[in-house]
C-alpha positions in Angstrom: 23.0 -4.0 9.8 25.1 -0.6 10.6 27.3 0.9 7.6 29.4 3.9 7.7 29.4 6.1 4.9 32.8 6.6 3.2 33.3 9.8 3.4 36.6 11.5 1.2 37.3 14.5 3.4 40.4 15.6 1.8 38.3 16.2 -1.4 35.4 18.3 -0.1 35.2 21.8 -0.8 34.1 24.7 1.0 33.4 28.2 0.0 32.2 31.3 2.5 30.4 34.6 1.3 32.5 37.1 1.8 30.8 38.9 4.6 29.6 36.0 6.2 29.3 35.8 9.7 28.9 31.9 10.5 31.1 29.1 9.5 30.8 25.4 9.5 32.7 23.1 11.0 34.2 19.8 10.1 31.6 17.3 8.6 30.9 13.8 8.9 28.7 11.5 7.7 27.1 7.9 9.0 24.7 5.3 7.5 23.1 3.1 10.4 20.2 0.8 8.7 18.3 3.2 6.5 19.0 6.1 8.2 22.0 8.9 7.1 23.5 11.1 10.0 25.5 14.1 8.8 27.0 16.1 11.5 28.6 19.8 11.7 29.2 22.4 13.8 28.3 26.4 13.5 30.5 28.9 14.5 30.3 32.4 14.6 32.5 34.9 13.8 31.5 38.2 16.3 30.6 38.0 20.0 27.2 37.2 20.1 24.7 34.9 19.1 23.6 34.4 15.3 20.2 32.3 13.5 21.6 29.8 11.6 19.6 27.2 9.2 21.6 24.2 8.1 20.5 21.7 5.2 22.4 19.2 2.6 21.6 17.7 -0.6 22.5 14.3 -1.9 23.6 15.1 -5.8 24.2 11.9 -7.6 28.0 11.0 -9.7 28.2 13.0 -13.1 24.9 14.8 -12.4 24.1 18.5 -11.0 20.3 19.0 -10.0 20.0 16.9 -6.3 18.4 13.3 -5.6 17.7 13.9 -2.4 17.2 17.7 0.3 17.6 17.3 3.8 14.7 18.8 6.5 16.3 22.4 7.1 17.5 22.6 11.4 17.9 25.9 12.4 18.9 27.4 15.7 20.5 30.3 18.0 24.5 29.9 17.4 26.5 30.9 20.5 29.8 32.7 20.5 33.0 30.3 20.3 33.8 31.8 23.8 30.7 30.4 25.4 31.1 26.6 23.7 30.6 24.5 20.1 27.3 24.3 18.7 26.5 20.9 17.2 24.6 20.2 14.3 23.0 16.8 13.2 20.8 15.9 10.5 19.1 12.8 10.5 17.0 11.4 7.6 15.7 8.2 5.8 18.5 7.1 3.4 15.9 6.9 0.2 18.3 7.1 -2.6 19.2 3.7 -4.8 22.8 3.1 -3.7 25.8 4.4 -5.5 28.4 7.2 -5.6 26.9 10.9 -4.6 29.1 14.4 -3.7 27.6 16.0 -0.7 26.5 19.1 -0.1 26.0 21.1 3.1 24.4 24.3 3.0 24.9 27.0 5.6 22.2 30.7 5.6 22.2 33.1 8.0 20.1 36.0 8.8 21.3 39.1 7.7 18.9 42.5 7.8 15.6 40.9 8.3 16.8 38.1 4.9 18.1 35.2 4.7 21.6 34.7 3.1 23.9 31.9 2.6 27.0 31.6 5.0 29.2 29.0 3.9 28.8 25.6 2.2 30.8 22.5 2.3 31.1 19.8 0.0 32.4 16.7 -0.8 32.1 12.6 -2.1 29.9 10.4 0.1 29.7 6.4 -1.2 26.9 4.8 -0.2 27.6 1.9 -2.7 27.7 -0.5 0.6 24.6 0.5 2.1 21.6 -1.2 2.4 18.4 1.0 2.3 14.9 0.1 3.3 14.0 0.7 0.3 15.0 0.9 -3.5 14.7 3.3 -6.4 15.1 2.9 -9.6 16.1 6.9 -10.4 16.5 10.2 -8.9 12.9 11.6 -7.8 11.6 15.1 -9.6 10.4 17.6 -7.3 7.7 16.1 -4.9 9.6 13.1 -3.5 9.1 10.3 -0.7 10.4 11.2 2.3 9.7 8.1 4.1 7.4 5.2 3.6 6.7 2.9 7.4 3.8 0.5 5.8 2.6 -3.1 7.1 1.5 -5.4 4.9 -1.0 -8.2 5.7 -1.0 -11.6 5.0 -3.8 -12.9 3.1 -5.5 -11.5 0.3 -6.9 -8.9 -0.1 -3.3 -7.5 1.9 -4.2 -4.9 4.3 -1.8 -2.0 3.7 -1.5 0.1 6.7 0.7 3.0 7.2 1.7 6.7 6.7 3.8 8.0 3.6 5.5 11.2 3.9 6.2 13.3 1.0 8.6 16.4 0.2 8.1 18.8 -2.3 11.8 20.8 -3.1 9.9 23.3 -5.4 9.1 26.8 -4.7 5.4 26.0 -5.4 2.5 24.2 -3.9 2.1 20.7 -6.2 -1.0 18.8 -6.6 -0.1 15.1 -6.7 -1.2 11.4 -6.7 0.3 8.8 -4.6 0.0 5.4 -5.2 0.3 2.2 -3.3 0.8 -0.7 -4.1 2.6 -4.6 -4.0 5.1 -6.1 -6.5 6.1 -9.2 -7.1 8.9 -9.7 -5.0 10.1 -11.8 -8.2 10.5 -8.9 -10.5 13.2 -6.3 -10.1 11.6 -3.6 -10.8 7.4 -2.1 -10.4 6.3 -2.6 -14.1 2.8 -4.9 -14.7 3.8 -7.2 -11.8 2.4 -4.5 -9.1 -0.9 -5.0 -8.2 -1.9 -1.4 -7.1 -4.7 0.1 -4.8 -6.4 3.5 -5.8 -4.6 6.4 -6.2 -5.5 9.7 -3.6 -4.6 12.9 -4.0 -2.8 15.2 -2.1 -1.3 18.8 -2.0 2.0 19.7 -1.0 3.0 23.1 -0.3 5.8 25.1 -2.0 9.1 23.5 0.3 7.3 21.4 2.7 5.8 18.3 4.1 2.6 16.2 3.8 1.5 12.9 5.8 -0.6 10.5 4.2 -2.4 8.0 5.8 -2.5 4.5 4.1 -5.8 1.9 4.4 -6.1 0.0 1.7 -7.2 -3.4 0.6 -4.8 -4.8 -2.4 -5.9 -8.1 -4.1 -3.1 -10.6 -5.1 -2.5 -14.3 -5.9 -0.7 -15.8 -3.3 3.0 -15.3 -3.4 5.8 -12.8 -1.9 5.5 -9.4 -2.5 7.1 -5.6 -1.8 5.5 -2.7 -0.9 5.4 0.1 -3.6 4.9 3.9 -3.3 4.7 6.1 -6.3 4.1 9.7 -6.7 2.8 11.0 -9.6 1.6 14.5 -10.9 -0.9 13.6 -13.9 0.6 10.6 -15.6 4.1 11.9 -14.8 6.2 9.6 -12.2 7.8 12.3 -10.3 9.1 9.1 -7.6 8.8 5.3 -6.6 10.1 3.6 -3.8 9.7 0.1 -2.8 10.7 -2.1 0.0 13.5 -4.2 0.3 12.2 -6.8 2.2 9.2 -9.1 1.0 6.0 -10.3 2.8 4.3 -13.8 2.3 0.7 -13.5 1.4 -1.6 -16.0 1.1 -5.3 -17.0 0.2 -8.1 -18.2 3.4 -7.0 -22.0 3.5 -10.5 -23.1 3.2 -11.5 -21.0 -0.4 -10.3 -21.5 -3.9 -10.5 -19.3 -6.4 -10.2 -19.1 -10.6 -10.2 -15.5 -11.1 -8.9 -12.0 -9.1 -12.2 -10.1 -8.4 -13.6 -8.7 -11.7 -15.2 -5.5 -9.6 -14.5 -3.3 -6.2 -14.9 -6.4 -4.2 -13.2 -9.2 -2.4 -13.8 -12.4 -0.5 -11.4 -12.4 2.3 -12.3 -15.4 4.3 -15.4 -17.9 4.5 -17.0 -20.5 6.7 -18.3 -23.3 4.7 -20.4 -26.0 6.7 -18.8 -29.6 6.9 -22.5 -31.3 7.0 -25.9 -30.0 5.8 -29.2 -31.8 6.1 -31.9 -31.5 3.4 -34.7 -29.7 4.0 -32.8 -27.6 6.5 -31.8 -24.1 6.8 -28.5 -22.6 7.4 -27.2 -18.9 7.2 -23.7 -18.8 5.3 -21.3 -15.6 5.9 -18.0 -14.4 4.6 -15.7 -11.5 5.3 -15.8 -8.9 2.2 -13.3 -6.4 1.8 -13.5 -3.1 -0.3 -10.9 -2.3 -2.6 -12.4 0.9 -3.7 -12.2 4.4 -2.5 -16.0 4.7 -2.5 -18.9 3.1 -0.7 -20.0 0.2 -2.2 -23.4 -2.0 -1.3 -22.8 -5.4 -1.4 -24.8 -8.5 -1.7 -23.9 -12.4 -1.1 -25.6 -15.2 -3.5 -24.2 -18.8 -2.2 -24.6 -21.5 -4.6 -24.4 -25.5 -3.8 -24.3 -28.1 -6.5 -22.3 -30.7 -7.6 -18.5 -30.3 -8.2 -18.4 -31.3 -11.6 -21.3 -28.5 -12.7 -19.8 -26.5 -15.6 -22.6 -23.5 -14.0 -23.2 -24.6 -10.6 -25.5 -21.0 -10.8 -27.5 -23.3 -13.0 -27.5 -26.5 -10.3 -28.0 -24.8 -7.0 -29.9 -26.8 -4.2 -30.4 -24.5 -2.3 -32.5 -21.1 -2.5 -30.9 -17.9 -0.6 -32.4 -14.8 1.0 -29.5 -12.6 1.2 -29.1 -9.5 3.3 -27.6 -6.2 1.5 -24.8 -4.3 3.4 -22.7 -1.5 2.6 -18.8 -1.1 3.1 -17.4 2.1 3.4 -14.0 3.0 1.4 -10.9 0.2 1.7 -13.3 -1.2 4.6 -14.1 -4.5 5.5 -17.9 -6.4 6.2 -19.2 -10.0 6.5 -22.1 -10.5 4.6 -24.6 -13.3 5.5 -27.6 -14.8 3.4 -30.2 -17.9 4.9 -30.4 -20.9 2.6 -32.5 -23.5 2.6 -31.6 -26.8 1.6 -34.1 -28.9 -0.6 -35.0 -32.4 0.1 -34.5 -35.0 -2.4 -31.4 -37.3 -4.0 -28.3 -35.2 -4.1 -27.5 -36.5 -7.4 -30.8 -35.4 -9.0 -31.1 -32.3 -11.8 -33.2 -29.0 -10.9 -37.1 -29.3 -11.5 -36.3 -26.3 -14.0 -33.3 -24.6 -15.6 -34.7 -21.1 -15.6 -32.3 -18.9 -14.4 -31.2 -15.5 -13.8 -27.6 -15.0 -14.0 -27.4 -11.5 -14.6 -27.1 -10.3 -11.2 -30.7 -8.5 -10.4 -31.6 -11.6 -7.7 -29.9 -14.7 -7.2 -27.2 -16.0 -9.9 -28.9 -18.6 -11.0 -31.6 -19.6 -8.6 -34.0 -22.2 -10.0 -38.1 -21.1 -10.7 -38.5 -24.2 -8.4 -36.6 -25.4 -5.6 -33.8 -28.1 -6.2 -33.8 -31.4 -5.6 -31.3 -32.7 -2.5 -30.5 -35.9 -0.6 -27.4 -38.2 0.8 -24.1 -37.1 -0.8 -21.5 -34.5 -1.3 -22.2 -31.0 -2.7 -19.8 -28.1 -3.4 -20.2 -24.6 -1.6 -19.5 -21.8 -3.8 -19.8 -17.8 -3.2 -20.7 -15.0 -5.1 -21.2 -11.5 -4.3 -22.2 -8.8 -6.6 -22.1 -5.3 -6.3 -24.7 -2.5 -6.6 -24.6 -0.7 -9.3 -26.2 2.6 -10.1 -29.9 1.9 -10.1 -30.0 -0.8 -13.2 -29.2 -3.5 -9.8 -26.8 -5.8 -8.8 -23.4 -7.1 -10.7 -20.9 -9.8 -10.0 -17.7 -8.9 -8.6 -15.9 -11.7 -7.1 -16.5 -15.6 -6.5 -14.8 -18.3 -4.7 -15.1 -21.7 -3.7 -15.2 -24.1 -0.6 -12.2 -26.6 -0.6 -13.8 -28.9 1.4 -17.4 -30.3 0.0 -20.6 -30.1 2.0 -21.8 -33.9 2.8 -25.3 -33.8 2.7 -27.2 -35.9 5.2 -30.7 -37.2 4.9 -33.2 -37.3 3.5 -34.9 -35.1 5.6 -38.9 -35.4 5.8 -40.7 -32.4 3.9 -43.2 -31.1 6.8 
């Protein structure tokens, strides 16, 4: 959708130094999707060609200190004798909308400094547009510029994408930026964001910084918005997030109780439909990193019956997993070879001992279980490394489907 900015020209005011030697022309301004256009000419006043450096600010209704500064554009002005000499600004429209007074800024070089001109201003309503993205208030002094981020759609979301950031201070600032997804339900980021972790970044005094975004965000299944903050300490200096929602979902073929309680997430699995006692299988699933550091990661499959309070405690089947280690927001598939246990399906484990605090296999029986004609439910857990004490659990889900197990197979 294209809007144009009303613009109240017979109210703007403009205002030359006294010994100024360029001018600006008319000015106009245009909103087309989330994009403003403001548009002037420079004149200048002798015979021959001047620098000029044009910029505008966006100061919101009732207030003084600027939302939003413009890129600078600067240039070689030509005399009016040898033709005009356009000037267009073009920048993300990243202010909430509402009523704002314009403000274009003309400097000219003068004696080896740089000196304002002339300066224009005037009411710009941008009450009818429709950004492509929202705040919630005016940003303070490292703001974001512009925010072009894809969002996946199954959990954990892949957010992919490159966040630009502004500082208007005189002085290089040491921020955080955040990113994140929101329930598209609530109207605002508050405890309905689910964020990734922060990074920081340096912005020097008056300029730019890119920042490229990888990260892995975990969610329940539902619509959400993309979210960008900017903080300095725990200070919000901005937050923008997108208009438009994206539907994300969990893999069709897990279930799952609980978000992941540590750094890692089950993306997607590939539970068997049959299994036959006494056989081996090697079970895999996709694990992604939701962490900014390396993590080593191990998978611990589990089969027992679906109404096992602990089916850590009921397993049939004994694992020998193989450790792997996904680099920061990255993603792995982690596989482990089971064996299946002959035996009735419906039968209790030989012996209860256990060990379900994540230094081997979360649960795996002293002897092997028993295993025979029937249906079993798949379940998989993967635990983390940590320090040097071992392995700890940090996410689990389920197959959907159970596993019919065929047999009984003849022990050899």
């Amino acid at each position: 959708m294209s809007l144009v900015a009303s613009l109240a020209i017979g109210a703007a005011v403009s205002g030359r130094a006294p010994a100024a030697g360029l001018r600006l022309g008319a000015v106009t301004a245009a909103v087309s999707g989330s994009t403003l256009t403001v548009q002037t000419s420079v004149t200048p006043a002798g015979a021959r060609a001047q620098r000029y450096y044009v910029w505008f600010e966006l100061v919101p209704a009732g207030e003084r200190r600027a939302a939003y500064v413009s890129e600078t554009v600067s240039g070689s002005a030509r005399p009016p004798a040898e033709g005009d000499n356009p000037v267009a600004i073009r920048q993300p429209l990243d202010v909430p909308p509402g009523q704002y007074r314009l403000a274009v800024w003309l400097h000219e070089r003068v004696r080896g400094a740089v000196a304002e001109a002339d300066r224009w201003s005037g009411p710009l309503d941008l009450r009818g547009t429709d950004p492509a993205e929202l705040r919630a208030r005016a940003p303070r002094d490292v703001a974001v510029a512009s925010a072009a981020i894809t969002t996946g759609h199954r959990s954990p979301a892949a957010l992919t994408g490159t966040v630009r950031l502004r500082n208007t201070t005189a002085a290089p600032r040491t921020v955080t930026v955040g990113v994140g997804l929101t329930d598209s339900t609530g109207a605002r980021p508050t405890s309905t964001t689910r964020w990734a972790p922060p990074r920081t970044v340096t912005v020097p005094p008056g300029g730019t910084a890119e920042v490229a975004v990888a990260e892995n965000v975990a969610v329940w299944p539902g619509a959400y918005r993309p979210t960008v903050e900017v903080r300095a300490g725990t200070a919000l200096l901005d937050q923008l997030t997108g208009a438009a929602a994206v539907r994300v979902d969990l893999d069709q073929r897990l279930a799952r109780t609980a978000l992941p309680a540590g750094h890692l997430m089950v993306a997607t699995g590939w539970p068997p439909a049959t299994w036959a006692g006494g056989t081996r299988r090697t079970l895999a699933v996709t694990v992604a990193n939701l962490s900014a550091e390396r993590v080593t990661a191990r998978l611990l499959p589990v089969l027992a019956p679906a109404d096992a309070a602990e089916p850590w405690r009921a397993s049939r089947i004994s694992c020998t997993p193989v450790d792997a280690t996904l680099p920061p927001h990255g993603r792995a598939t982690l596989r482990a070879t089971c064996r299946l246990a002959p035996g009735p399906a419906g039968s209790a484990p030989r012996s209860a001992a256990t060990r379900p605090d994540g230094a081997g296999h979360p649960g795996r029986p002293a002897s092997e279980a028993a295993a025979g004609p029937g249906e079993l439910r798949l379940s998989y857990w993967v635990h983390e490394r940590v320090g040097a004490a071992g392995f700890a659990h940090s996410d689990g889900v389920f197959a959907l489907v159970p596993v019919r197990v065929t047999g009984p197979a003849i022990r050899r």
